[in-house]
Every structure is written in C-alpha cells, then in structure tokens.
C-alpha positions, -999 to 999 in steps of 0.1 A, spaced: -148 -25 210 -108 -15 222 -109 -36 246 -120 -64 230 -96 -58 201 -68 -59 227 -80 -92 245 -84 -105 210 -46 -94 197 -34 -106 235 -46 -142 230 -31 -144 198 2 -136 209 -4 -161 237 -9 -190 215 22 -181 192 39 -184 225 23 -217 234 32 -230 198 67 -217 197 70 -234 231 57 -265 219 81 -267 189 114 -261 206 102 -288 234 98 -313 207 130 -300 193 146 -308 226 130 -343 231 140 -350 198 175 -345 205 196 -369 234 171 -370 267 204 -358 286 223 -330 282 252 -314 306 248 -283 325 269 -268 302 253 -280 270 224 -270 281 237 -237 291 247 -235 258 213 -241 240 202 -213 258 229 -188 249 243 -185 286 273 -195 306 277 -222 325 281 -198 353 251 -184 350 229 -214 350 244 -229 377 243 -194 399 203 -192 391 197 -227 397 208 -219 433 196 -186 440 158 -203 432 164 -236 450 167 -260 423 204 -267 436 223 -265 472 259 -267 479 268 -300 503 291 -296 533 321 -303 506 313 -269 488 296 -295 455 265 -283 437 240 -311 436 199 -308 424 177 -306 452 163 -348 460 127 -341 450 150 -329 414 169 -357 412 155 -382 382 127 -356 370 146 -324 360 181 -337 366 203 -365 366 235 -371 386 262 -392 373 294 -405 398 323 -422 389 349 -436 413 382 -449 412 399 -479 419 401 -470 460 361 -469 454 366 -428 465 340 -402 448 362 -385 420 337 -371 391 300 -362 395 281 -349 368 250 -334 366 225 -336 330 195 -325 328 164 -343 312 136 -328 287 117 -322 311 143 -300 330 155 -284 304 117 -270 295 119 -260 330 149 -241 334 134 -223 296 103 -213 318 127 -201 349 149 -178 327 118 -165 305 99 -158 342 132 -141 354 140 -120 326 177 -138 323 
C-alpha cells in the first residue's frame, strides 16, 4: 500500500512537470521564434557565459580554426540560427547566433538534466 502511494504521489509530480513544461513552451513560442544567445541566457537566469561554455562542453557548439563559436551543422536551422553580415569589401564582420523555440526548449531540458 506504500509503495503504491509513492508511485501514485511520483506520477503526480511528473505531470505537474509535464504541464509546467508545456506552459512555459507555449510561453516561448508565443513570444519572437528567435532569440539571441544572450536573451535567451537571460530567460533562463544565466550569463551569457555560461550558456555558451555548456553549449560546448555537450557538443551543441565547436570553436572554428578562427577561435568563433558556431552550432554544430546538424544544429543549424533546428535549434539555432546563424546570422552574417558583411561589409562593403564583402569580408565576414558580424555573426550572430539565435536560437529557435525549439532550441530554446532544448537548452531548458540540458540545464534541468545538468543541474545548471
């Protein structure tokens, strides 16, 4: 009878989780679909920093041969979205990373697996 009282009170808490998941998704696709790194960082009460440093140390982002974060290809359009802007020369001078709704629900699940 404990044990099923615990399995009970354990799958309720799962589905308050699951709702309160829910809401702040469609709180986040309610809002613009793309959001900076830092915005983003933001939302979640972290720095900048700190997003970007766990985004690399789990793969999501690698540093090119120039030392510049960029998302992963298989990333790129699905979780995040990288923005370039050149001058008049046509030379790289601004890149920008956003992430979508969908990447933003993702990087929620990372940090809540992780503990961060």
């Amino acid at each position: 009878l404990i044990e099923i009282k615990i399995a009970f009170e354990r799958c309720i808490k799962e589905m308050q989780l699951r709702f309160e998941t829910r809401i702040f998704l469609e709180a986040l696709c309610k809002q613009i679909n793309l959001m900076s790194l830092k915005e983003t960082a933001n939302l979640f009460g972290i720095s900048k920093k700190v997003l970007i440093k766990t985004l690399l140390r789990r793969r999501y982002f690698y540093k090119n041969e120039e030392g510049v974060v960029l998302p992963i290809d298989q990333f790129k359009g699905v979780y995040f979205q990288v923005k370039s802007k050149r001058n008049n020369k046509g030379e790289m001078f601004k890149r920008q990373i956003f992430t979508t709704a969908k990447g933003r629900y993702e990087i929620l699940s990372l940090l809540k697996y992780y503990g961060i």
